[in-house]
N, CA, C and O of each residue as an XYZ file, in Angstrom:
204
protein
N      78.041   -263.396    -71.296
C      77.984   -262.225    -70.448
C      78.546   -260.993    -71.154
O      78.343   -259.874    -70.682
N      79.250   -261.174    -72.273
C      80.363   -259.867    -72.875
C      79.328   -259.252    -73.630
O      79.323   -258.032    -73.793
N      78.166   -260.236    -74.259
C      77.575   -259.676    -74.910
C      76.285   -258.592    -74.658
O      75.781   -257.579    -75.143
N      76.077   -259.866    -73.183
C      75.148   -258.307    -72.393
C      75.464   -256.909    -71.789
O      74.724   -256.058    -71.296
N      76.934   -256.959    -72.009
C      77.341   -255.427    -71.124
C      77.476   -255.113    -72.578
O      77.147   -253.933    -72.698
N      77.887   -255.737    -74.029
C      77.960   -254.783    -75.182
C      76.546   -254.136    -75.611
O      76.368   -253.033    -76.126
N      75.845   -254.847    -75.358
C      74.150   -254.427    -75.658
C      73.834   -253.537    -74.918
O      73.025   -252.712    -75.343
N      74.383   -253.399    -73.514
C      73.772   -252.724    -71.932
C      74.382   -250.972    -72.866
O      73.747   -249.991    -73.251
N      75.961   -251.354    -72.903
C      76.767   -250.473    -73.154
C      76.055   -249.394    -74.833
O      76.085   -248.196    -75.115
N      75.522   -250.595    -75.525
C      74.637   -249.644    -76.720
C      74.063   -248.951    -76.242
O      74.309   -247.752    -76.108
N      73.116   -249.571    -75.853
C      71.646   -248.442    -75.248
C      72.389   -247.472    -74.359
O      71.897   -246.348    -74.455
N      73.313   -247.528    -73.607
C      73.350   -246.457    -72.496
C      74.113   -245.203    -73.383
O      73.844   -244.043    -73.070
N      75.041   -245.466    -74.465
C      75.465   -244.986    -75.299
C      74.542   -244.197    -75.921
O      74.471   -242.974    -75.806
N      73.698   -245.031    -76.706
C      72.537   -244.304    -77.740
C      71.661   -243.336    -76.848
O      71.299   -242.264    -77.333
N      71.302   -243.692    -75.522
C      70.684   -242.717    -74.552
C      71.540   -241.141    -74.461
O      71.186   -240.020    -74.826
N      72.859   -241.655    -73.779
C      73.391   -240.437    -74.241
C      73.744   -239.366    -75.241
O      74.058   -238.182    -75.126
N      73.543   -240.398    -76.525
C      73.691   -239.282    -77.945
C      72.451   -238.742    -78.395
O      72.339   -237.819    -79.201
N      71.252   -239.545    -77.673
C      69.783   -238.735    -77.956
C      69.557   -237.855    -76.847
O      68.789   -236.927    -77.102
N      70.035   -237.901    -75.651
C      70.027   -236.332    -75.104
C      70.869   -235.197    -75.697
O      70.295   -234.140    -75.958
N      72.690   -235.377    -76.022
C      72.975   -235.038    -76.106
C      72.548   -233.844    -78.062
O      73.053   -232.735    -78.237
N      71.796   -234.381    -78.896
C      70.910   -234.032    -79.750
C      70.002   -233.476    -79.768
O      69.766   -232.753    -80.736
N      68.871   -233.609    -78.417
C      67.896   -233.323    -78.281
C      68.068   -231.957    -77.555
O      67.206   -231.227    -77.066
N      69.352   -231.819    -77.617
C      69.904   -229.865    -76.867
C      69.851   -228.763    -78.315
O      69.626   -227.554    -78.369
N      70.145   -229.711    -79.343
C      69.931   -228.478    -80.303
C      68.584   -228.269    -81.206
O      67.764   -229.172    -81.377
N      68.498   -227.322    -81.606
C      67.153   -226.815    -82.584
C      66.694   -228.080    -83.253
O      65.634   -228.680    -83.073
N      67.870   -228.425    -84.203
C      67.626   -229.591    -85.527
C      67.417   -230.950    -84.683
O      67.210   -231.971    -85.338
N      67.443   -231.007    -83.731
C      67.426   -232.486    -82.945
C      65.979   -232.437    -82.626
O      65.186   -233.288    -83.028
N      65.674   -231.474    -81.932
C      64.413   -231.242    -81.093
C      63.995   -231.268    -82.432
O      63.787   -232.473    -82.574
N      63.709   -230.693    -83.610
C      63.094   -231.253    -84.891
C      62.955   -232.410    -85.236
O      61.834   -232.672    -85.673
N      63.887   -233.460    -85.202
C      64.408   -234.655    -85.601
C      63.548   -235.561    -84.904
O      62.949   -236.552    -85.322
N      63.605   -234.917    -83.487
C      62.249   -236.485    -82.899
C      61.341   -236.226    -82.720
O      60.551   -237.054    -82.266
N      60.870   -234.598    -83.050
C      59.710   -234.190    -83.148
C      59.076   -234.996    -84.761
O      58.307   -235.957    -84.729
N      59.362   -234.645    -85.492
C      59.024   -235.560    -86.579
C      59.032   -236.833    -86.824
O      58.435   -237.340    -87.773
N      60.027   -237.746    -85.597
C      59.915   -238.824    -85.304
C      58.574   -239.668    -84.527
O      57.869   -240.676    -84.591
N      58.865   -238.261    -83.671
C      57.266   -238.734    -82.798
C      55.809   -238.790    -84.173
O      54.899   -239.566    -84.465
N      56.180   -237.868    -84.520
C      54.772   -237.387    -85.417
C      54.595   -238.853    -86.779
O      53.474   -239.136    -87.201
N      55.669   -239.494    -87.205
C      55.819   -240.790    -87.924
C      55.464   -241.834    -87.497
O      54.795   -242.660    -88.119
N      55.961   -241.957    -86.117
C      55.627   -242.964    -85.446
C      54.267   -243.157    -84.957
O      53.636   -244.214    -84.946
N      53.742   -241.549    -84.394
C      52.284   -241.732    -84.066
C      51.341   -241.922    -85.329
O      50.219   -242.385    -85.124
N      51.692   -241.622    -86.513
C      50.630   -241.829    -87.531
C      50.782   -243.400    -88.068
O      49.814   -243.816    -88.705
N      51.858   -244.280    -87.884
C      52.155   -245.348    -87.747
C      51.389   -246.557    -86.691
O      51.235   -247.761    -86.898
N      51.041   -245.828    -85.658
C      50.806   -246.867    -84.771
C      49.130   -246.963    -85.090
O      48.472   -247.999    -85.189
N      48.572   -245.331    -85.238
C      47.551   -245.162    -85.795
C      46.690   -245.697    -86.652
O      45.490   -245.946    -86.536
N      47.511   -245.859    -87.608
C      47.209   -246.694    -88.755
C      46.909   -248.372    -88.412
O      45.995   -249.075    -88.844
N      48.033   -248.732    -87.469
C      47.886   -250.011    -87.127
C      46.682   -250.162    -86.534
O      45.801   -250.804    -87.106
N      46.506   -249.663    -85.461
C      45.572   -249.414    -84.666
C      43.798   -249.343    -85.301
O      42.841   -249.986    -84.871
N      43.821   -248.449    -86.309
C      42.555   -248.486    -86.758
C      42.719   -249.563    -88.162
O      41.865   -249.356    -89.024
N      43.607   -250.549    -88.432
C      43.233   -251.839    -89.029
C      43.300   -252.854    -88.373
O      43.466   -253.888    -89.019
N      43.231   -252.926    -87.341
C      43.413   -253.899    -85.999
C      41.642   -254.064    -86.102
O      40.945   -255.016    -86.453
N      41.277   -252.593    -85.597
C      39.940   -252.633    -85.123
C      38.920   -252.530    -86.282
O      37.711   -252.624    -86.071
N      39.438   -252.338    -87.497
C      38.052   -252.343    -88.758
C      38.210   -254.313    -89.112
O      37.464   -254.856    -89.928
């Protein structure tokens, strides 16, 4: 059980330090370019899935 409130307690943690990031300029950059990695990532998967 200690280990599910330490895991619960990560994520709710990491939630709060990605809002609290996503207030400044360089953050809103940071997962903007995250998004943009990730979407050319899934992309990629995606069209070797289907060729």
């Amino acid at each position: 059980m200690a280990r599910f409130f330490a895991a619960l307690l990560g994520v709710v943690v990491g939630f709060v330090i990605a809002h609290v990031l996503n207030e400044t300029p360089e953050g809103r950059a940071f997962f903007s370019r995250s998004r943009a990695t990730l979407r050319t990532f899934t992309e990629g998967v995606r069209d070797a899935y289907r060729s």
